[in-house]
N, C-alpha and C positions, 0 to 999 in steps of 0.2 A: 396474336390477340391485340386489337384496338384500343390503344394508350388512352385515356381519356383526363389531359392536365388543366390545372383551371387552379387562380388565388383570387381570394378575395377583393374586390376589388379593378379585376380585371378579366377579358375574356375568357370564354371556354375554347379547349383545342383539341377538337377529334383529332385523333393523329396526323397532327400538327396542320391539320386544317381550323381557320379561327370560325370560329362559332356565332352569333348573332346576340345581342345582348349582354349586360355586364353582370356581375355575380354581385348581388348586394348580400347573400345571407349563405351558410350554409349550416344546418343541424343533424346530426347523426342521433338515432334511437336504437338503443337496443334494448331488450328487458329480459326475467326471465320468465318462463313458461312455467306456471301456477295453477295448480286444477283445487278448483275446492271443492270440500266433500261434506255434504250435510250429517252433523252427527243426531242420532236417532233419539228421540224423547230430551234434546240438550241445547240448549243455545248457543250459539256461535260454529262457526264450520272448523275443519281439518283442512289446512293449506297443505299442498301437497308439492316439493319443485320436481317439475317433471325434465326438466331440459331446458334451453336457451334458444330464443327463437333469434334468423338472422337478424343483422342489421340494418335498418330499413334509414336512409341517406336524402335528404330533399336537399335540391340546389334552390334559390331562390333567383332569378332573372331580373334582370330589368330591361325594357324592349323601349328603347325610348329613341330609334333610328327617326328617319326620315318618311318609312313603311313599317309600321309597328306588325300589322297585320302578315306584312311577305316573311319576314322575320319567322313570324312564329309559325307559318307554313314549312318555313325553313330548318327551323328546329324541326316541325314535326317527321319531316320527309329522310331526316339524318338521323333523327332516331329511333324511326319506327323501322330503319333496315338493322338496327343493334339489338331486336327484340330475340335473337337465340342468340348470339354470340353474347359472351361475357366482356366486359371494359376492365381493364388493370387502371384503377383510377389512382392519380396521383397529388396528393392535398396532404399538408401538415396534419390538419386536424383530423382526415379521415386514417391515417398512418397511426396518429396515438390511439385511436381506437380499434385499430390492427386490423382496419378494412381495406383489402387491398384490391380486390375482385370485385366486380357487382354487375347486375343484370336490369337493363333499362323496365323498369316496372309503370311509369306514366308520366304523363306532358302533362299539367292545369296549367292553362291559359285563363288572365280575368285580366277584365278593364277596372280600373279606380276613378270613380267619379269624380270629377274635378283637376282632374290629372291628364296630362297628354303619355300616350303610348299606352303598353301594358307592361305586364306580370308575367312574367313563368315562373313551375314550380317544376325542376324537373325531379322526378324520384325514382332512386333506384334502390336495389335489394342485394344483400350480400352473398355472394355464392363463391363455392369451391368448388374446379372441377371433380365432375365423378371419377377421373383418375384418381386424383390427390386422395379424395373419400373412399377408395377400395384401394389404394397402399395402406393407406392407417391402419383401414379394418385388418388386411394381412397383418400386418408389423404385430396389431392389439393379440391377434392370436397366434404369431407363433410366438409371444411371451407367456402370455396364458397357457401354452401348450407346454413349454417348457416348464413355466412353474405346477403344472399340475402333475408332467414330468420325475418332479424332485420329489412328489410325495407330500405329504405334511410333517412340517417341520415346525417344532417348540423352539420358544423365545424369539426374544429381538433380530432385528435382522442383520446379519454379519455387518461389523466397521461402524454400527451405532452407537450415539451415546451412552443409549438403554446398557448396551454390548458391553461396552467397557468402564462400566458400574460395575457389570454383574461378575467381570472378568477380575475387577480388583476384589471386590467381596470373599471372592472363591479363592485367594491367594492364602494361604496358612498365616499364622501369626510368625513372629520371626521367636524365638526363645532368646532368655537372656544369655550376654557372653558366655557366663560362665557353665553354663551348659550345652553350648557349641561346642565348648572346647573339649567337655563330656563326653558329645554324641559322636566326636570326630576320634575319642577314643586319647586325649590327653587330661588323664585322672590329676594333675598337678594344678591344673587350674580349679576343679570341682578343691579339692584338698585346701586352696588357697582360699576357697567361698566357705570355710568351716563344714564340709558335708564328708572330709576324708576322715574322722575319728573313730 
C-alpha cells in the first residue's frame, strides 16, 4: 500500500517520491449521518443518527515553482493512478482523528488574483479495506452467536459493579455474638446474655 507522508509546512511524499508544492493547510471533516423525519400535523422534525459517514481530509497546496502550471499536471498525473488503491497517510493531525487509510477522491486547482503561482486542494476520503470490514463483521457475529448461545440471562453482567451491589445485598445479616455462640450450639454464652433462666 502507497505511504502517503506530508507536515505542515513542508512537502508531500508519495512513497518517498517528493511531490510538488508545499502544504500550507490541512482540515479533517467528519460528521454524523442524521436523517430527519417530518412529524405529521406538528412542528419541528424527528432527528434520527443513522451512522457515521467517512472522513473526508483536504490537503491545501501551494504551487508557487518556477512552473506552477507543470506542477499541477504533475500532481494531477500522480494522483489520478491512486484512484483504486488506498494511501496509509501519515500526519499528526490526521492519526488523532484515527484516519489512517484514505482514497484519493479530487485535485481543485485555482489561480488567486494578484498572486503568482496557484492553489491545490487535494481531497481525499477515509476507507477501510473490505478485508478489515468482513473480519469485524465475522468477529461482530460469532459473539452475537454466542450470546444468543447462552440464552437469556437476568441481571447485571458478571464482574460488574451493578454485580457486586447485588452480591453484598444478598449476603445475610451477621447475628449478634451471643447468638453465634447459640447457633454453634454453646448455651453458656446465650446463659451469660440473661436468656438461660
Amino acid at each position: 500500500m502507497p505511504y502517503l507522508r506530508f507536515a505542515t509546512g513542508d512537502r508531500l511524499r508519495l512513497d518517498g517520491e517528493e511531490m510538488p508544492g508545499v502544504v500550507v493547510a490541512v482540515e479533517v471533516e467528519g460528521e454524523n449521518s442524521i436523517e430527519s423525519i417530518p412529524r405529521e400535523n406538528r412542528a419541528g422534525d424527528v432527528h434520527v443518527m443513522r451512522g457515521y459517514r467517512d472522513f473526508r481530509v483536504r490537503i491545501t497546496l501551494r504551487l508557487a515553482g518556477q512552473d506552477p502550471l507543470a506542477e499541477a499536471r504533475k500532481l494531477q498525473a500522480k494522483f489520478a493512478k491512486s484512484k483504486t488503491e488506498p494511501l496509509r497517510v501519515v500526519h499528526p493531525h490526521l492519526a488523532a482523528r484515527g484516519v489512517e487509510k484514505a482514497l484519493f477522491a479530487r485535485l481543485i486547482t485555482r489561480e488567486l488574483g494578484g498572486e503568482e503561482g496557484m492553489e491545490a486542494v487535494l481531497e481525499l476520503t477515509q476507507v477501510e479495506p473490505r478485508e478489515a470490514i468482513a473480519q469485524a463483521n465475522a468477529e461482530e457475529g460469532r459473539a452475537l452467536g454466542q450470546a444468543a448461545a447462552q440464552g437469556p440471562v437476568a441481571g447485571p453482567p458478571p464482574g460488574s459493579a451493578q454485580a457486586r451491589r447485588n452480591s453484598e445485598a444478598r449476603k445475610p445479616a451477621e447475628p449478634p455474638a451471643f447468638l453465634r455462640g447459640f447457633i454453634a450450639g454453646d448455651r453458656a454464652g446465650f446463659a451469660a446474655a440473661g436468656g438461660g433462666r
